[in-house]
Residue frames as a rotation matrix with the C-alpha (Angstrom) as fourth column:
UNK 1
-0.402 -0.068 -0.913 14.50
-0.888 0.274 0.370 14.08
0.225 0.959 -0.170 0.67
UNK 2
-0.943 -0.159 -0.291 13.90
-0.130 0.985 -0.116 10.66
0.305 -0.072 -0.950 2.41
UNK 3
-0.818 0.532 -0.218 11.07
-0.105 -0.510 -0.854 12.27
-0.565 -0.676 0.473 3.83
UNK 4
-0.369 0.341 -0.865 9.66
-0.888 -0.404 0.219 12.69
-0.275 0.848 0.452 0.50
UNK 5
-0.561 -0.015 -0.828 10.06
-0.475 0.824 0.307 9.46
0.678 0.566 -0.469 -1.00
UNK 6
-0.891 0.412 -0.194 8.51
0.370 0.406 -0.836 7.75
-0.265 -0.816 -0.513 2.38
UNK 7
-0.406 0.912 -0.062 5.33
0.125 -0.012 -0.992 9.70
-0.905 -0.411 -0.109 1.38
UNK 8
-0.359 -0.341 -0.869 5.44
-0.919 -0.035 0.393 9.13
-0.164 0.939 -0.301 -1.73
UNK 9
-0.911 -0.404 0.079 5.51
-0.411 0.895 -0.175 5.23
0.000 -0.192 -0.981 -1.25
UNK 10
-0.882 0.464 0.080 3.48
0.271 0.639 -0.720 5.43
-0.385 -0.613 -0.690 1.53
UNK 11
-0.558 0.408 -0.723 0.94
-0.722 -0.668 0.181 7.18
-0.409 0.623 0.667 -1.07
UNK 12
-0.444 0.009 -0.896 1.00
-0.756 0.534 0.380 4.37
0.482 0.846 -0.230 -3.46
UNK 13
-0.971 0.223 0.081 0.53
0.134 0.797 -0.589 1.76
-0.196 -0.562 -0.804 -0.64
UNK 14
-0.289 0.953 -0.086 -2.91
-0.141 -0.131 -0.981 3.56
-0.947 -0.271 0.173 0.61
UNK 15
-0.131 0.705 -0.697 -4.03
-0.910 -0.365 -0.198 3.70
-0.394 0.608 0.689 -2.91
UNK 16
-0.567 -0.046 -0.822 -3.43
-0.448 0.855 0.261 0.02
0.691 0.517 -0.506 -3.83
UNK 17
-0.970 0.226 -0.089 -4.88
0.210 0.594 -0.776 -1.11
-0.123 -0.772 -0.624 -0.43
UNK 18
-0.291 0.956 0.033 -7.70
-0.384 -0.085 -0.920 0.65
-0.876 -0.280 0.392 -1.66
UNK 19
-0.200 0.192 -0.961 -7.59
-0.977 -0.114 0.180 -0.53
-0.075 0.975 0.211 -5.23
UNK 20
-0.813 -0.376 -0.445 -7.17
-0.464 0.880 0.104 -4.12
0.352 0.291 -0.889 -4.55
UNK 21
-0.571 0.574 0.587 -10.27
0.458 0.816 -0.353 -5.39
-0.682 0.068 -0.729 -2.92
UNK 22
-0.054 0.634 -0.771 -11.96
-0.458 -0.702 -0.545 -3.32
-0.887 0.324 0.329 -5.85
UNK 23
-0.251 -0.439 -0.863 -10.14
-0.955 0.255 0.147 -5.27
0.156 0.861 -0.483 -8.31
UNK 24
-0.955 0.232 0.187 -10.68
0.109 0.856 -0.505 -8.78
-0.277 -0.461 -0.843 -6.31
UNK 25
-0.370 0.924 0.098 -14.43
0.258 0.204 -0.945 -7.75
-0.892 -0.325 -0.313 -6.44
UNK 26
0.389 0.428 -0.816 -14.73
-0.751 -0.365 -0.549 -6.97
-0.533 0.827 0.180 -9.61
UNK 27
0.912 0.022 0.409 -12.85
0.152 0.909 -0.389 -10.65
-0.380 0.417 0.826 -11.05
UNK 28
0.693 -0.635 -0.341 -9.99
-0.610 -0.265 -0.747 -8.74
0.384 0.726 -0.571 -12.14
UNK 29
-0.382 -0.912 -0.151 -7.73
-0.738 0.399 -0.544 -10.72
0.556 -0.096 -0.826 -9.76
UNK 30
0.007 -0.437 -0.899 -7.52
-0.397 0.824 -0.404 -13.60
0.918 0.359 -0.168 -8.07
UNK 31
0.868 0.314 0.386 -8.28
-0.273 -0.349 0.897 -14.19
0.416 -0.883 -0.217 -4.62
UNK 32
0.593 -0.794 0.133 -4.36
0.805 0.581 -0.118 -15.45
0.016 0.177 0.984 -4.09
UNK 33
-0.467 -0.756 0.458 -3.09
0.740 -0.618 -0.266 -12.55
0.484 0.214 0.848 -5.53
UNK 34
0.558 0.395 0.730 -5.83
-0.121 -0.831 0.543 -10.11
0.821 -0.391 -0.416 -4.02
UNK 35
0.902 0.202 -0.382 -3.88
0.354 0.164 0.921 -11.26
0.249 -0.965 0.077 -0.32
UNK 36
0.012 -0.999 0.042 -0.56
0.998 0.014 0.055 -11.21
-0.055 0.041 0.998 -1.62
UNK 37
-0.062 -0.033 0.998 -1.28
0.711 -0.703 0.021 -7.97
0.700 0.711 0.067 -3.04
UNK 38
0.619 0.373 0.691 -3.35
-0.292 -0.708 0.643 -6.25
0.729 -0.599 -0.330 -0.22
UNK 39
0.587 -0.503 -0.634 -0.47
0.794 0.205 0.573 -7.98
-0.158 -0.840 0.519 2.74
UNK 40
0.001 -0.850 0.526 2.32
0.975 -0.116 -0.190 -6.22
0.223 0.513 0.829 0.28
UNK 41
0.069 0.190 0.979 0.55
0.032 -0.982 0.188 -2.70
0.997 0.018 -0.074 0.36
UNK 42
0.842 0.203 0.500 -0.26
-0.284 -0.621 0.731 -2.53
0.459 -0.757 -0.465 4.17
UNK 43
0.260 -0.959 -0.112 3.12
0.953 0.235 0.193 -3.90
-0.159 -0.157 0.975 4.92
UNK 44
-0.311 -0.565 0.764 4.42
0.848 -0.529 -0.046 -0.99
0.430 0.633 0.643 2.74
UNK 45
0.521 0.768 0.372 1.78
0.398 -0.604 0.690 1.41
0.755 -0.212 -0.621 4.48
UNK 46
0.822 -0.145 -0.551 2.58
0.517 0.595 0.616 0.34
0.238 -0.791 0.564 7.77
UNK 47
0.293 -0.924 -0.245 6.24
0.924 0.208 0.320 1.04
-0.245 -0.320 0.915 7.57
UNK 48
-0.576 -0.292 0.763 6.64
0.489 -0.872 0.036 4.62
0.655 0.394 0.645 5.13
UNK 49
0.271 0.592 0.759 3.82
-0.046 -0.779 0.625 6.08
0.962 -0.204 -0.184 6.89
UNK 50
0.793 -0.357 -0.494 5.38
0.606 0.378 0.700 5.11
-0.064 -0.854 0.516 10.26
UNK 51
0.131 -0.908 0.399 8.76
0.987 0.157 0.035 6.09
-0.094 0.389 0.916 8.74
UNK 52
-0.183 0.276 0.943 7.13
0.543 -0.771 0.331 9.59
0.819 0.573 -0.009 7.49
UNK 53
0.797 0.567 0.209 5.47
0.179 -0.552 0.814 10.49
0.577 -0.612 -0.541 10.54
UNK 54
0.218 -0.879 -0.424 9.28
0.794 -0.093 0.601 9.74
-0.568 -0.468 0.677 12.86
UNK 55
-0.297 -0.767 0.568 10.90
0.952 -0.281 0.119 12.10
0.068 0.576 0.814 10.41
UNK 56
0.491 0.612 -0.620 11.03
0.549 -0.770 -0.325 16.04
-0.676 -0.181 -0.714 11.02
């Protein structure tokens, strides 16, 4: 189960890390929030997919 959720997460992360400098480069955000945003995801990456990969 924990397994799951971890890739799950770590899903969402990869896809925001790629959404965000898309958004940044298109004006939608802020260059502030684009850092906060893109630290937040590979942080989040980082750790589930880390988390995911330990787990059998």
């Amino acid at each position: 189960m924990l397994k799951t959720v971890c890739a799950a997460v770590a899903a969402v992360s990869l896809l925001t890390c790629l959404a965000a400098p898309a958004a940044y480069f298109q004006g939608w955000l802020a260059e502030a929030a684009f850092e906060n945003l893109f630290a937040a995801a590979s942080l989040g990456w980082f750790v589930t997919a880390t988390a995911y990969a330990s787990r059998k």
